[in-house]
One Martini backbone bead per residue (centre of mass of N, CA, C, O) as a GRO file, in nm:
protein
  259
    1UNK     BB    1  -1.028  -0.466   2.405
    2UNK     BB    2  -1.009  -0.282   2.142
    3UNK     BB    3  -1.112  -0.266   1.790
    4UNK     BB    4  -0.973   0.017   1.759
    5UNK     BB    5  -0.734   0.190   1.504
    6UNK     BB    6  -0.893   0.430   1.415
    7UNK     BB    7  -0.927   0.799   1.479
    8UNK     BB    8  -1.133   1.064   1.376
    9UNK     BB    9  -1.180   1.401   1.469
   10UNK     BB   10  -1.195   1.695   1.350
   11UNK     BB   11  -1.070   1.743   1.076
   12UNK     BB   12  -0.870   1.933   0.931
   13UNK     BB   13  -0.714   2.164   0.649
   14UNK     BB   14  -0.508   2.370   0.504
   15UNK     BB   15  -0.378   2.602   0.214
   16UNK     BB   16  -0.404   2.868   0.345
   17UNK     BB   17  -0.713   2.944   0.172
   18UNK     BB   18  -0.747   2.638   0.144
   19UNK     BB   19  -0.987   2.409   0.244
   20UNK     BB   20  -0.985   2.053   0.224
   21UNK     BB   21  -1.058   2.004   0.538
   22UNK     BB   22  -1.381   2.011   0.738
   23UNK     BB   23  -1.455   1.725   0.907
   24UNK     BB   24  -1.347   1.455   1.018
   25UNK     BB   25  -1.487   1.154   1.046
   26UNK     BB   26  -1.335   0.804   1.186
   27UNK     BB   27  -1.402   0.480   1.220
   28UNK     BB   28  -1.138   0.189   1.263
   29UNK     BB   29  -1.131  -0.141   1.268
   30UNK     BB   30  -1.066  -0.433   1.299
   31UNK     BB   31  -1.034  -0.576   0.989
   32UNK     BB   32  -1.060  -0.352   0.785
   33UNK     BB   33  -1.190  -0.300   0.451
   34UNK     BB   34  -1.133   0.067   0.340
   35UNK     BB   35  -1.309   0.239   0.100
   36UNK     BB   36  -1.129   0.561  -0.047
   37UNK     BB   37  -1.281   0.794  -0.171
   38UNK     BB   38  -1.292   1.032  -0.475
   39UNK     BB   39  -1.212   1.338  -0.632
   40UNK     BB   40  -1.043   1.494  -0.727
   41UNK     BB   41  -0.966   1.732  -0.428
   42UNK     BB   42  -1.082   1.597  -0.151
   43UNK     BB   43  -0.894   1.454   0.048
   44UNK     BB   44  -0.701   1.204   0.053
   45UNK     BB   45  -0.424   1.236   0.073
   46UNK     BB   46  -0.420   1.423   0.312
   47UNK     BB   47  -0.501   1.238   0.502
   48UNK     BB   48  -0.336   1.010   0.518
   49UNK     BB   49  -0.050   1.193   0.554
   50UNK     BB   50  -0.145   1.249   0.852
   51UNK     BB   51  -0.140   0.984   0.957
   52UNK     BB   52   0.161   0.933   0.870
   53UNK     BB   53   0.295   1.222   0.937
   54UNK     BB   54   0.376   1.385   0.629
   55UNK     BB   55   0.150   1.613   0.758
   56UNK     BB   56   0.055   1.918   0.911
   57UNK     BB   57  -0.160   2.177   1.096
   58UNK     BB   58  -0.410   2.020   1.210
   59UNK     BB   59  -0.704   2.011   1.297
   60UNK     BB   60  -0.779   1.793   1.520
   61UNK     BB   61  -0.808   1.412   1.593
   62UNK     BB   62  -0.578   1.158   1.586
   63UNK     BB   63  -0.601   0.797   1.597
   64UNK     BB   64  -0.360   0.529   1.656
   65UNK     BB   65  -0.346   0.253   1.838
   66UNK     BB   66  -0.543   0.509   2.089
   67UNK     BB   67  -0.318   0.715   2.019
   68UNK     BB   68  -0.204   1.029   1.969
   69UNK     BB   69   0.014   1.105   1.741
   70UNK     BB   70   0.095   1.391   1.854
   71UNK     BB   71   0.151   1.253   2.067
   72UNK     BB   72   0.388   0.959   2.015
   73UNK     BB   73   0.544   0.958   1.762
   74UNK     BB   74   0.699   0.713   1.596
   75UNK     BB   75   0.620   0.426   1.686
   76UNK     BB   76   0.431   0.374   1.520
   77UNK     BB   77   0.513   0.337   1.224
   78UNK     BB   78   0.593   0.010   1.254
   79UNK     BB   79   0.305  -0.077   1.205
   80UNK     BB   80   0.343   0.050   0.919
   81UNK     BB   81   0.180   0.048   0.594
   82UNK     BB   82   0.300   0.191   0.242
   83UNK     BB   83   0.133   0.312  -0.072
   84UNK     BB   84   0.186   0.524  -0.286
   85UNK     BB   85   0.091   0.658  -0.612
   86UNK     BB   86   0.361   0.804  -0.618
   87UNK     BB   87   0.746   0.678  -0.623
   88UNK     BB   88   1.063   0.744  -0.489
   89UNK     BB   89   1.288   0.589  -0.572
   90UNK     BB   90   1.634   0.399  -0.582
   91UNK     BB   91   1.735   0.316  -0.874
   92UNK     BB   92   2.050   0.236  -0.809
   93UNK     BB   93   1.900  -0.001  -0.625
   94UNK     BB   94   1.852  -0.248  -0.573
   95UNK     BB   95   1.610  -0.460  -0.454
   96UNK     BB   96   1.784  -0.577  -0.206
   97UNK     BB   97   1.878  -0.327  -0.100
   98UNK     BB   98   1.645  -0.186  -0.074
   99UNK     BB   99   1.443  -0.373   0.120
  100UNK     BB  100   1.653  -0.383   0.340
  101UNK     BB  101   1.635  -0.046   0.370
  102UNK     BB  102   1.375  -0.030   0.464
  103UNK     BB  103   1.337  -0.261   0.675
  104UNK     BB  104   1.537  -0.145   0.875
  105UNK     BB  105   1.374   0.116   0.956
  106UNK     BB  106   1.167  -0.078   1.097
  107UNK     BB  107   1.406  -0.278   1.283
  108UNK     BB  108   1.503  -0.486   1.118
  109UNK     BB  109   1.698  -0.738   1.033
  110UNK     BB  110   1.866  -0.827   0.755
  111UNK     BB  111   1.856  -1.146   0.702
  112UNK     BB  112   1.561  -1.143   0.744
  113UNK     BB  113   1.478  -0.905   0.500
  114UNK     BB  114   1.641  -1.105   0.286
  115UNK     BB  115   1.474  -1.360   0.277
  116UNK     BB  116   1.174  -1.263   0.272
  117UNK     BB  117   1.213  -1.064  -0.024
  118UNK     BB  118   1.289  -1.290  -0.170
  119UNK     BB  119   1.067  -1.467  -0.155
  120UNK     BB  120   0.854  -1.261  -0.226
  121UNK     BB  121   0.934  -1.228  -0.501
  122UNK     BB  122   0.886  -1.545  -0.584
  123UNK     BB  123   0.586  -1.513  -0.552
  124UNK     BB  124   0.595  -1.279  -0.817
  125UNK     BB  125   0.818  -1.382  -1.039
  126UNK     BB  126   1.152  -1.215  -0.928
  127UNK     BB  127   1.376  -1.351  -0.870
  128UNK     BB  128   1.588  -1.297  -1.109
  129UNK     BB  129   1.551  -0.956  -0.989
  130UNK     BB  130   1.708  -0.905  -0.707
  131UNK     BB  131   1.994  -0.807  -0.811
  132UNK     BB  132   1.827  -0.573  -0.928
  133UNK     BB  133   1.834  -0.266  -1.087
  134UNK     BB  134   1.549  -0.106  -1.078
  135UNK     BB  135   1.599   0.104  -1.346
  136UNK     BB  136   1.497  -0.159  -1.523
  137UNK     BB  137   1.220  -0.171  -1.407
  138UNK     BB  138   0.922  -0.219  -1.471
  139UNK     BB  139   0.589  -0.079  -1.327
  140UNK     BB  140   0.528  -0.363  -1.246
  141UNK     BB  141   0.741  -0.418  -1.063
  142UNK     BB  142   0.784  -0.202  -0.911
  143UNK     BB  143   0.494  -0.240  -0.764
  144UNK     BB  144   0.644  -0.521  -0.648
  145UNK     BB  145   0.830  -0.373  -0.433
  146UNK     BB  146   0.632  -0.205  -0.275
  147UNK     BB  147   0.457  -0.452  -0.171
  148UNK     BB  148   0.677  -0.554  -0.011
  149UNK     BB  149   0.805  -0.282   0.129
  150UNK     BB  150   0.503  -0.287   0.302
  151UNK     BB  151   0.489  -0.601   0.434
  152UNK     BB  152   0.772  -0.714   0.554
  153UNK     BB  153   0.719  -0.586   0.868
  154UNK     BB  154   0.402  -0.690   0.959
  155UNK     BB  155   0.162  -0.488   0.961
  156UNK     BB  156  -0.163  -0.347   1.107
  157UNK     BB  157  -0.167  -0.090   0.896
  158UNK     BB  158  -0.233  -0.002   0.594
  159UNK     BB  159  -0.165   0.188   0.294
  160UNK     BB  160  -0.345   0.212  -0.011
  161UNK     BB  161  -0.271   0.436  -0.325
  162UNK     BB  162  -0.290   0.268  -0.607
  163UNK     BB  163  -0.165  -0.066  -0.627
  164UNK     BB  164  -0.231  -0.194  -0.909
  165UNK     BB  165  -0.046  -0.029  -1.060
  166UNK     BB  166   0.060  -0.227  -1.363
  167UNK     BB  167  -0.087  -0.480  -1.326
  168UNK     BB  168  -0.129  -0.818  -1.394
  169UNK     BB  169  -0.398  -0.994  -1.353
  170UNK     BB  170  -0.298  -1.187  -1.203
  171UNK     BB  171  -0.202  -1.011  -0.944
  172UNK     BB  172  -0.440  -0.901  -0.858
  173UNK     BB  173  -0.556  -1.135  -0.780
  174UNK     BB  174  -0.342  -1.171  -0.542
  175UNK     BB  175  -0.367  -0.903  -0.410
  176UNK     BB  176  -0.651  -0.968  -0.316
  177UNK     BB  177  -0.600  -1.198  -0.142
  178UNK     BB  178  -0.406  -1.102   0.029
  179UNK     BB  179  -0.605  -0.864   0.204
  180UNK     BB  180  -0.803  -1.079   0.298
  181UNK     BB  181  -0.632  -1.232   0.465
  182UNK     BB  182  -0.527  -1.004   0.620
  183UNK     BB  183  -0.826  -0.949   0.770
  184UNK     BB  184  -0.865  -1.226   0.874
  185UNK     BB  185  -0.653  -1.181   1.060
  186UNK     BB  186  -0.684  -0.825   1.122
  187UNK     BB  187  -0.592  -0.648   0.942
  188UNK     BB  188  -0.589  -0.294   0.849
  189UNK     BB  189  -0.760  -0.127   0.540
  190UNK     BB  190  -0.653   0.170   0.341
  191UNK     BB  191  -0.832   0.202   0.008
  192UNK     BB  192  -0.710   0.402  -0.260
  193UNK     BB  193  -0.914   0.483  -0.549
  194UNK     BB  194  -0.989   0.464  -0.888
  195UNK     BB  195  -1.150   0.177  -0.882
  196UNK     BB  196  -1.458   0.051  -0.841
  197UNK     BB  197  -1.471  -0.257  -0.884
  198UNK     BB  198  -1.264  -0.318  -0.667
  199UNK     BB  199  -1.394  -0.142  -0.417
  200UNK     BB  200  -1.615  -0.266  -0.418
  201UNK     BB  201  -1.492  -0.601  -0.341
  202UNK     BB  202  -1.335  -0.568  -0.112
  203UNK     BB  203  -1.507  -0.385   0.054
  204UNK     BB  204  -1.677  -0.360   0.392
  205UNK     BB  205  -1.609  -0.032   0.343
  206UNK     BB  206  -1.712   0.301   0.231
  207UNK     BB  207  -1.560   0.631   0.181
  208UNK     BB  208  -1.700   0.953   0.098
  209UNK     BB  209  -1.514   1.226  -0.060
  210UNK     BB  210  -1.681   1.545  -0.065
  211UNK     BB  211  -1.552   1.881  -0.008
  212UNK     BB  212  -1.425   1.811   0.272
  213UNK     BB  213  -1.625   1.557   0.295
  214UNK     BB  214  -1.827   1.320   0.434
  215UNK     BB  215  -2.114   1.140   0.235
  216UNK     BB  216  -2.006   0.840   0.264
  217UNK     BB  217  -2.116   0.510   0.524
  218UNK     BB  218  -2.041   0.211   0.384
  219UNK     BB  219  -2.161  -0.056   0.251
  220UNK     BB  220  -2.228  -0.138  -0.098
  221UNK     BB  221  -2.545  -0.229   0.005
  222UNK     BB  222  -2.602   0.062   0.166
  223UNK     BB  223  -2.561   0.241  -0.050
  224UNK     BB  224  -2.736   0.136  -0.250
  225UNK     BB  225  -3.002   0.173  -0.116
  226UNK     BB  226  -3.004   0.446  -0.089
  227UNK     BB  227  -2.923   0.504  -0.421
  228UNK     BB  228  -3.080   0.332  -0.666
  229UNK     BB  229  -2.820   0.226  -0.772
  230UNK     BB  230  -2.595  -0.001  -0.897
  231UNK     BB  231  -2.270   0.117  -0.913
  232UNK     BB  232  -2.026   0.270  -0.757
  233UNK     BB  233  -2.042   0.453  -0.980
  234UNK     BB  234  -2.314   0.545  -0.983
  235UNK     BB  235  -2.280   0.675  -0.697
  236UNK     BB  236  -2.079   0.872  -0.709
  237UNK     BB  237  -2.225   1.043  -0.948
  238UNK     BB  238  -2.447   1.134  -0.769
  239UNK     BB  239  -2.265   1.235  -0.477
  240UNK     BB  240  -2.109   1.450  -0.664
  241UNK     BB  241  -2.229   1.572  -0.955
  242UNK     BB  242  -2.167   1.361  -1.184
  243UNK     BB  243  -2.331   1.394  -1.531
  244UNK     BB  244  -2.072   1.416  -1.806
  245UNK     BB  245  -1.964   1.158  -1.954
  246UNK     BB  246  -2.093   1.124  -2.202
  247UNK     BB  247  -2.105   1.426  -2.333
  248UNK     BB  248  -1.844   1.434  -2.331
  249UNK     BB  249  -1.718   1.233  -2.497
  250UNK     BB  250  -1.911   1.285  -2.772
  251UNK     BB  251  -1.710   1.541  -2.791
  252UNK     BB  252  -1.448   1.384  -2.797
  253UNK     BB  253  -1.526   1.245  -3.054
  254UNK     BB  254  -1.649   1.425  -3.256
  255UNK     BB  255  -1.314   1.555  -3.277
  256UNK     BB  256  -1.189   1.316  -3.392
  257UNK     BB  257  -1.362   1.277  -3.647
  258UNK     BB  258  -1.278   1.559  -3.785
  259UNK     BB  259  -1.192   1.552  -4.112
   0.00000   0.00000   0.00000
């Protein structure tokens, strides 16, 4: 039995006359952490959103556990974890309403989904918030909400877009746990940040992408070799060729100490 999750080949896509994937190659095995990076506008999102079906229009082929997204309908989708980068939930329900709502789309039963959403909820330290309505919950709340609603029905393979945003250290510390393990069941995991030193630590591959094209895919340690470079931050700013953060700080503060 194969152990490719994902295969994308030539895969391009447009919005007008604006070109933003120019031709994605990229085979992802069982129970890899890929760090999917890129500078805002390279086609990260757009990416991510092809495989999960909530973009067409696109031309080459994705494939995801074997089979053609295109020809397959929405089955494959019931094996799929997702946090997006920013999430429209549903303010006016509480967390067990919104969880077993969620679960339920994925085909769970209820009682088994809400038995569960407690638990986990419970693991994060939000039992007594379990009956309360979304709209009370601070950002990091709210993303443990997320993270439990992406995992809850357990999915072969995650797509995680900024997860992080909101955590307080520890919870960071917990959920980059929770990602190894589950990888090391076998899960694969599609992590996209713009925070380099955490996806420097988790991802056992990492892939960058600027211009609508991948221009680097290996380990950290694959890059760093190629690149001369010490950390992912400097590999990135290397193969993108931003070379002016510096320069721009300095501008930005001498404005700020002005008269």
């Amino acid at each position: 039995m194969s152990s490719e999750v994902l295969s994308i080949t030539g895969l391009t896509k447009s919005y007008g006359s604006k070109e933003v994937l120019k031709g994605i190659d990229l085979k992802v095995d069982r129970g890899e952490i890929i760090g999917y990076i890129g500078p805002n506008g390279a086609g990260k999102s757009t990416t991510v959103k092809l495989m999960l079906g909530l973009e067409e229009g696109y031309s080459g082929k994705i494939e995801i556990f074997g089979e053609d997204i295109a020809k397959q309908g929405e089955s494959y989708k019931r094996r799929i974890g997702y946090i997006p980068e920013t999430s429209e939930m549903y303010d006016s329900l509480t967390a067990q309403e919104y969880l077993t709502f969620v679960a339920e789309l994925y085909g769970m039963d209820y009682d088994d989904a809400d038995r569960k959403a407690k638990q986990l909820f419970d693991v994060f330290g939000l039992a007594e918030v379990y009956q309360s309505r979304i709209s009370s919950f601070s950002k990091g709340m709210r993303q443990k909400t997320l993270i439990v609603s992406s995992f809850l029905h357990n999915p072969d393979l995650l797509f995680l877009d900024e997860p992080l945003t909101g955590l307080d250290a520890n919870s960071v510390m917990v959920f980059k746990e929770i990602l190894a393990m589950f990888a090391g069941e076998g899960k694969t995991i599609f992590y996209s940040s713009h925070i380099m030193d955490v996806v420097e630590k988790i991802s056992n591959r990492i892939v960058l992408l600027h211009g609508g094209h991948i221009v680097a895919n290996g380990s950290f340690e694959e890059l760093k070799s190629q690149s001369q470079e010490g950390s992912l931050e400097n590999i990135f700013n290397q193969m993108t060729g931003f070379h002016e953060h510096q320069d721009r700080a300095s501008e930005f503060v001498s404005i700020v100490k002005e008269g």
